[in-house]
N, CA, C and O atoms as CSV, one atom per row, in Angstrom:
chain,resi,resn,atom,element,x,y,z
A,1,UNK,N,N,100.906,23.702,111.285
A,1,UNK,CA,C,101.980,24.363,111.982
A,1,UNK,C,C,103.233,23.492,111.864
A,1,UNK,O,O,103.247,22.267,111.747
A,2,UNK,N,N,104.225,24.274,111.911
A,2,UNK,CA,C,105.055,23.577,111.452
A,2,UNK,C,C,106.834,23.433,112.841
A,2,UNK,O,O,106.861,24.353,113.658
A,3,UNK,N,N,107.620,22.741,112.915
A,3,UNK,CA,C,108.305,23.201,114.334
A,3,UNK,C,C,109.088,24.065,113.597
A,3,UNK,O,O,109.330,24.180,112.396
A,4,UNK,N,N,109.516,24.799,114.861
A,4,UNK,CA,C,110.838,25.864,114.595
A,4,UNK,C,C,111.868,25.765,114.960
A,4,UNK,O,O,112.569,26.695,115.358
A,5,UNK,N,N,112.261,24.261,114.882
A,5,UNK,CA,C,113.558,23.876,114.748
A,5,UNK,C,C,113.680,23.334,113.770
A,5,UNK,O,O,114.506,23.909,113.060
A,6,UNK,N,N,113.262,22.469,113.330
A,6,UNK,CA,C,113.613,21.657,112.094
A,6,UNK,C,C,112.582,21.823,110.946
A,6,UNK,O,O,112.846,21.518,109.783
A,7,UNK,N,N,111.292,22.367,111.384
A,7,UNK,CA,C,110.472,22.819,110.099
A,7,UNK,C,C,109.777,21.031,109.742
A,7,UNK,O,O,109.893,20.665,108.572
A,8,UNK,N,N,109.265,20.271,110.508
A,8,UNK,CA,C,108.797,19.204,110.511
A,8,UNK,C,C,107.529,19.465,110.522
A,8,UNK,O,O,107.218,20.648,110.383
A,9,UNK,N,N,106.366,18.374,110.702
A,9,UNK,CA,C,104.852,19.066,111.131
A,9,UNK,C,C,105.016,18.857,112.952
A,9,UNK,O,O,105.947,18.289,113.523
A,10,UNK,N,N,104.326,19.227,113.317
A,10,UNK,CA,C,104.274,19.140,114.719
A,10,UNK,C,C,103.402,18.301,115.358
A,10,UNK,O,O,102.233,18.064,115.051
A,11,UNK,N,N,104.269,17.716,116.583
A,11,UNK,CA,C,102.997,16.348,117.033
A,11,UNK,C,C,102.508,17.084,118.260
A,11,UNK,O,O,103.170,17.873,118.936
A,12,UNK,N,N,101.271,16.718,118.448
A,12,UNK,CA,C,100.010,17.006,119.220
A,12,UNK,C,C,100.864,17.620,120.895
A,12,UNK,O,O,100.988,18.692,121.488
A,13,UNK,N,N,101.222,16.389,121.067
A,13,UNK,CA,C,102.083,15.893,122.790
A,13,UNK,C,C,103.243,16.585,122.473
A,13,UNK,O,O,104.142,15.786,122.736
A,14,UNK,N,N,103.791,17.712,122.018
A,14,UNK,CA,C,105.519,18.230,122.265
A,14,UNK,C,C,105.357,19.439,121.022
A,14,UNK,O,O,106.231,20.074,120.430
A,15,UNK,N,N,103.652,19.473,120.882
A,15,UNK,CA,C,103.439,21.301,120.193
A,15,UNK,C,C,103.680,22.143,121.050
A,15,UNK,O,O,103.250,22.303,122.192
A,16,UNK,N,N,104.785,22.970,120.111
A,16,UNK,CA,C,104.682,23.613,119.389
A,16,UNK,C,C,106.069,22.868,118.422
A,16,UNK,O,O,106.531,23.394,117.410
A,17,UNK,N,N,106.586,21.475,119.057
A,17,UNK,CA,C,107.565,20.972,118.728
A,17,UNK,C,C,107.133,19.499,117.857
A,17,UNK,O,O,106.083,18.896,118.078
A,18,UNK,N,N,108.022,19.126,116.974
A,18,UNK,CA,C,107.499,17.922,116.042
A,18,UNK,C,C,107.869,16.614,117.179
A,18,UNK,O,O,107.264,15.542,117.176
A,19,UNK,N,N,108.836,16.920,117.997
A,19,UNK,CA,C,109.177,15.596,119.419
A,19,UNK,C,C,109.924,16.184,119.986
A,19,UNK,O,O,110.208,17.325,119.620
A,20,UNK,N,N,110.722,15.386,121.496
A,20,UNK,CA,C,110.892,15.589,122.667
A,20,UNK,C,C,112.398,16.581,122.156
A,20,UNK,O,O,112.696,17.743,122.433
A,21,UNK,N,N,112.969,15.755,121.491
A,21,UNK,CA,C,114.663,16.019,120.894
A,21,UNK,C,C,114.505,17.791,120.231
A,21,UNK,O,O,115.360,18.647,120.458
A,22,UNK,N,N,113.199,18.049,119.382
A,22,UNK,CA,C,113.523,19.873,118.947
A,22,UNK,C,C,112.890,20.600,120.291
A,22,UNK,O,O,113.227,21.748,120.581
A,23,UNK,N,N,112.023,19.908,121.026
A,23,UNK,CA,C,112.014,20.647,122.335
A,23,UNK,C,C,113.051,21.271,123.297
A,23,UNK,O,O,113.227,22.425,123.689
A,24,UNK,N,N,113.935,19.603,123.638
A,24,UNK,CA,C,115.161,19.863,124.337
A,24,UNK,C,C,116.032,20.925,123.219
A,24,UNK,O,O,116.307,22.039,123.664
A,25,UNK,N,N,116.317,20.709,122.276
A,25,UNK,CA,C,117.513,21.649,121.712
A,25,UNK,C,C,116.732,23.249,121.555
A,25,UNK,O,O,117.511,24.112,121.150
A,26,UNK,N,N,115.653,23.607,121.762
A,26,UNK,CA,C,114.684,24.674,122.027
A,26,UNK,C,C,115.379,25.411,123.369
A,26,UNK,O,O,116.010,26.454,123.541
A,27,UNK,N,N,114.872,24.174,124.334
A,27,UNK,CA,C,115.450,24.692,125.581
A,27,UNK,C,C,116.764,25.273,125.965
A,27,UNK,O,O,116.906,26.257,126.691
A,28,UNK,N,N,117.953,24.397,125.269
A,28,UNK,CA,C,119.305,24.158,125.633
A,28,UNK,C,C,119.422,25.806,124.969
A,28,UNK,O,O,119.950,26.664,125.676
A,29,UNK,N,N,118.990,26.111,123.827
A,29,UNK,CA,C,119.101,27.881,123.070
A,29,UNK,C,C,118.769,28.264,124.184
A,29,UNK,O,O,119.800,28.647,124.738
A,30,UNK,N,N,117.799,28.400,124.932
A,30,UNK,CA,C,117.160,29.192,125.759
A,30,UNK,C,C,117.703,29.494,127.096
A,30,UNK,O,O,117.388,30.479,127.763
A,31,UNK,N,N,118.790,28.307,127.546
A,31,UNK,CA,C,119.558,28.150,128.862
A,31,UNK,C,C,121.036,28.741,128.289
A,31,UNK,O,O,121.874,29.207,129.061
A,32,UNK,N,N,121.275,28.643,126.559
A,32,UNK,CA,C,122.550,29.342,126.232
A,32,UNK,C,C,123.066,30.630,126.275
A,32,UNK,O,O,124.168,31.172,126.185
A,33,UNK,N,N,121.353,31.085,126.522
A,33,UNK,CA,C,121.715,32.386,126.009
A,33,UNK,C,C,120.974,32.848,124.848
A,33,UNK,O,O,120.262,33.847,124.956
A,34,UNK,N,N,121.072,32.209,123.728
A,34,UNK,CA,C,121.106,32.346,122.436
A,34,UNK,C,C,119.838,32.930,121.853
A,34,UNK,O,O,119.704,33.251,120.672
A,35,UNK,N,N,118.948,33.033,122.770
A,35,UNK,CA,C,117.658,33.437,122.347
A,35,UNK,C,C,117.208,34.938,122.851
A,35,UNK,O,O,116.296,35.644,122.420
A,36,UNK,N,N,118.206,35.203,123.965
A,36,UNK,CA,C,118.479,36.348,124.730
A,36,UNK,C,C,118.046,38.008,123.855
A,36,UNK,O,O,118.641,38.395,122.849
A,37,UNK,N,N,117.202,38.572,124.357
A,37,UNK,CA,C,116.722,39.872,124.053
A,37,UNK,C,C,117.686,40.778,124.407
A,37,UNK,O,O,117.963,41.115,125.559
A,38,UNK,N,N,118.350,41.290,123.071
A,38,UNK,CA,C,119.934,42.722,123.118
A,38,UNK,C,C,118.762,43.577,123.822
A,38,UNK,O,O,117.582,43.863,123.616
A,39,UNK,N,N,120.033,43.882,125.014
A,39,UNK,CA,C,119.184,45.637,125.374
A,39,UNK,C,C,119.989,46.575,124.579
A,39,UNK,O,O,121.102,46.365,124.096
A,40,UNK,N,N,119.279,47.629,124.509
A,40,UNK,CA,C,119.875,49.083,124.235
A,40,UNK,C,C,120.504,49.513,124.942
A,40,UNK,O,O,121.709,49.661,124.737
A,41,UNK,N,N,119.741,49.963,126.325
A,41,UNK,CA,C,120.055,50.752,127.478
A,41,UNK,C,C,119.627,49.985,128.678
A,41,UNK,O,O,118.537,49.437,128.844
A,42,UNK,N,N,120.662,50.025,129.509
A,42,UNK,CA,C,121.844,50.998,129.859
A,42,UNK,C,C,122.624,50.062,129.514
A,42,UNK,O,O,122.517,48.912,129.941
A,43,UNK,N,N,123.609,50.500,128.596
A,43,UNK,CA,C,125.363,49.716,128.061
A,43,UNK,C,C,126.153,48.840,129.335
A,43,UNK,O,O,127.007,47.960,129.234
A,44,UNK,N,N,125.558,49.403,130.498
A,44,UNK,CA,C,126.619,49.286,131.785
A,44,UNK,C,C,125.860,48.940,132.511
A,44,UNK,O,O,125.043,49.808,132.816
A,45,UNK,N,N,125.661,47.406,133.255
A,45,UNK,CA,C,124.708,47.019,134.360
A,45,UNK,C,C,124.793,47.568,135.623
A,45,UNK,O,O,123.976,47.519,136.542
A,46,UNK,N,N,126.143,48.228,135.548
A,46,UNK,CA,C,126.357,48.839,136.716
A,46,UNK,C,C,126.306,50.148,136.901
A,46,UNK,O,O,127.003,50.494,137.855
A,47,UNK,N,N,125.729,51.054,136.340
A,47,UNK,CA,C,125.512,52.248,136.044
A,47,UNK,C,C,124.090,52.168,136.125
A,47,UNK,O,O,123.562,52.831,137.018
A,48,UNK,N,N,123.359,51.485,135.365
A,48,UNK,CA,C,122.178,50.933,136.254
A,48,UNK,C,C,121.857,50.669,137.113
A,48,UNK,O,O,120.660,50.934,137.223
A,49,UNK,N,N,122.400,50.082,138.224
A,49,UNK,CA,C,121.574,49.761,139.314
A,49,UNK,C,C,122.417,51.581,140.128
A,49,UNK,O,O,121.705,52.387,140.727
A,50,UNK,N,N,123.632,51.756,139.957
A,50,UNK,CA,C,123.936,53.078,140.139
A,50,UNK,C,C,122.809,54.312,140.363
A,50,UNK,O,O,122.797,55.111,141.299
A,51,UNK,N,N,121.879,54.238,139.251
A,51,UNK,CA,C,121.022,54.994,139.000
A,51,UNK,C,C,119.784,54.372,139.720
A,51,UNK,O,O,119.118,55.244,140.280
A,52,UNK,N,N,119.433,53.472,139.821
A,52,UNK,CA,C,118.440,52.965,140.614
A,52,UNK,C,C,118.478,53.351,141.842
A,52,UNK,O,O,117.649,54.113,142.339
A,53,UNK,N,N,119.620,52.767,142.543
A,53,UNK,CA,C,120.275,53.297,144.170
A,53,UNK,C,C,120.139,54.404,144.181
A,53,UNK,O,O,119.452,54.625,145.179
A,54,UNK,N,N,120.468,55.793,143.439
A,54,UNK,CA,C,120.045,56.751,144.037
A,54,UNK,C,C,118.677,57.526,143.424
A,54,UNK,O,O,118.771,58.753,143.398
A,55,UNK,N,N,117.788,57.115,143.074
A,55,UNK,CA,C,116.617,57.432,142.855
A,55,UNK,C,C,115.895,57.904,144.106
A,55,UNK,O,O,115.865,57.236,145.141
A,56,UNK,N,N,115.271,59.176,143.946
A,56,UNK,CA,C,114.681,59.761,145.381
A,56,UNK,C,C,113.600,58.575,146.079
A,56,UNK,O,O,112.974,57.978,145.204
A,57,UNK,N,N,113.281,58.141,147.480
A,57,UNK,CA,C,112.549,57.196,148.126
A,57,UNK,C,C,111.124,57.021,147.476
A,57,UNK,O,O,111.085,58.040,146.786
A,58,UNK,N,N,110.440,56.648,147.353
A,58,UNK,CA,C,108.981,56.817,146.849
A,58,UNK,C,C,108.197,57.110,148.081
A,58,UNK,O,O,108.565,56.294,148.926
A,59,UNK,N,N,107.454,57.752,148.481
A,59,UNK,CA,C,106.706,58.249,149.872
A,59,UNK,C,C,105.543,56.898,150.001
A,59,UNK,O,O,105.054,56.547,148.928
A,60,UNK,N,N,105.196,56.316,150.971
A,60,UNK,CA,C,104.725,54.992,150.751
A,60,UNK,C,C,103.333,55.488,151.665
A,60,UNK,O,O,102.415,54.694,151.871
C-alpha cells in the first residue's frame, strides 16, 4: 500500500500514511475544506431548511 499523499510505502504506526507530516497535511485538506463532498441539491441552504420547517409534524 502505498500513501495518498506522496505515494511513499506506508509505515505500520501512521497507516494509511508513510509518517506523521502526510497525515497532518491529510488532515489540514480535510479541515480546508478541500476534500468536501459537492452537493447537488438543494443549491440554497436556506431553502432547505425552508422546506424542512414546514414539513407536516410526524405523529409520534
Amino acid at each position: 500500500m502505498s500513501c495518498p499523499i506522496c505515494a511513499k510505502p506506508t509505515d505500520p504506526k501512521t497507516r494509511p500514511f508513510c509518517s506523521r507530516r502526510c497525515a497532518d497535511v491529510d488532515l489540514a485538506k480535510w479541515l480546508s475544506g478541500d476534500y468536501a463532498v459537492p452537493s447537488r441539491e438543494p443549491e440554497d441552504i436556506e431553502a432547505a431548511i425552508e422546506a424542512v420547517e414546514n414539513l407536516p409534524p410526524k405523529p409520534h
